[in-house]
C-alpha positions in Angstrom: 62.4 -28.4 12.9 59.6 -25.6 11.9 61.9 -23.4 10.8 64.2 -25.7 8.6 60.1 -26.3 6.7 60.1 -22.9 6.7 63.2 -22.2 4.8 62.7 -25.1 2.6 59.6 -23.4 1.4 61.3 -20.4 0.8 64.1 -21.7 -0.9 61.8 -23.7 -3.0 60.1 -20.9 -3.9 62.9 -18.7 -4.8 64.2 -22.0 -7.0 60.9 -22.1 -8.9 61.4 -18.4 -9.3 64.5 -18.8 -11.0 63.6 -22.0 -13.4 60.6 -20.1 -14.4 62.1 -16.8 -15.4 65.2 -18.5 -16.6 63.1 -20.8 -19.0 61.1 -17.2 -20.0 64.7 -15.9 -21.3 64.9 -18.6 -23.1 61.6 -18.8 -24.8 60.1 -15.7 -24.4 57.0 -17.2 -23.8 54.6 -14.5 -22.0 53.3 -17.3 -19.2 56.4 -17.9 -17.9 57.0 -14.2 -17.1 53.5 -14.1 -15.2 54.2 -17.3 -13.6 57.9 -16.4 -12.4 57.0 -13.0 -11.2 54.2 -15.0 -9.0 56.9 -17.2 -7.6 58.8 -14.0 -7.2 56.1 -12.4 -4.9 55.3 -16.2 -3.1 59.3 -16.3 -2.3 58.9 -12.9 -0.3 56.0 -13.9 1.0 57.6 -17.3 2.3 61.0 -15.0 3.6 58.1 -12.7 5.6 56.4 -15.8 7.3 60.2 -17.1 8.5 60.8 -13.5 9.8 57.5 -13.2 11.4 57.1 -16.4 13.2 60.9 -17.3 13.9 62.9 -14.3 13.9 60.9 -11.7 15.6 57.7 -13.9 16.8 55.9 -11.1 19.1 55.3 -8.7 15.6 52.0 -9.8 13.5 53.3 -9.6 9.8 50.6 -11.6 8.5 49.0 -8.4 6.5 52.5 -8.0 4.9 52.2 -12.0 4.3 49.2 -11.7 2.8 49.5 -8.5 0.6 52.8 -10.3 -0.9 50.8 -13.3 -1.2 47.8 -11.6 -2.9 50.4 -9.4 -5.3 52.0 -12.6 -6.3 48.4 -14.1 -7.5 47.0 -11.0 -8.9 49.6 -11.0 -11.3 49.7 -14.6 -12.1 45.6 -13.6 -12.9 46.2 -10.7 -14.6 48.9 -12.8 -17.1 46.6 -15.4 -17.4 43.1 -13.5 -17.7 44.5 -10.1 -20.0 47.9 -11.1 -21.6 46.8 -14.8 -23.1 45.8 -12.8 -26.5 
């Protein structure tokens, strides 16, 4: 059951991911570039928690988890904070 939350997350992700960037080609508006490339840094980030606690659960990936994570955010602050002009 974990792992089937775990996938859904991922998969939610990635889906949010594609809306985002797929609404950005559309409008070209700047926010929904930063916000899809967050979502695209969140999916990996969601993908490395499935491989680290379900497919190979003796490994601690939780740096790589977090560096994704923290990638994923920094960009969404950088779009927000230096790119709203």
């Amino acid at each position: 059951m974990v792992e089937a939350v775990y996938i859904l997350c991922g998969l939610t992700s990635l889906a949010c991911t594609v809306l985002l960037l797929r609404g950005y080609r559309r409008t070209r508006a700047r926010l929904l570039l930063w916000s899809g490339l967050c979502f695209v840094a969140l999916a990996v980030s969601n993908v490395i928690l499935f491989v680290d606690l379900v497919l190979f659960p003796g490994r601690d990936l939780a740096v790589w988890r977090s560096a994704s994570a923290l990638v994923g955010i920094g960009t969404l602050l950088y779009g927000l904070i230096w790119d709203s002009a």
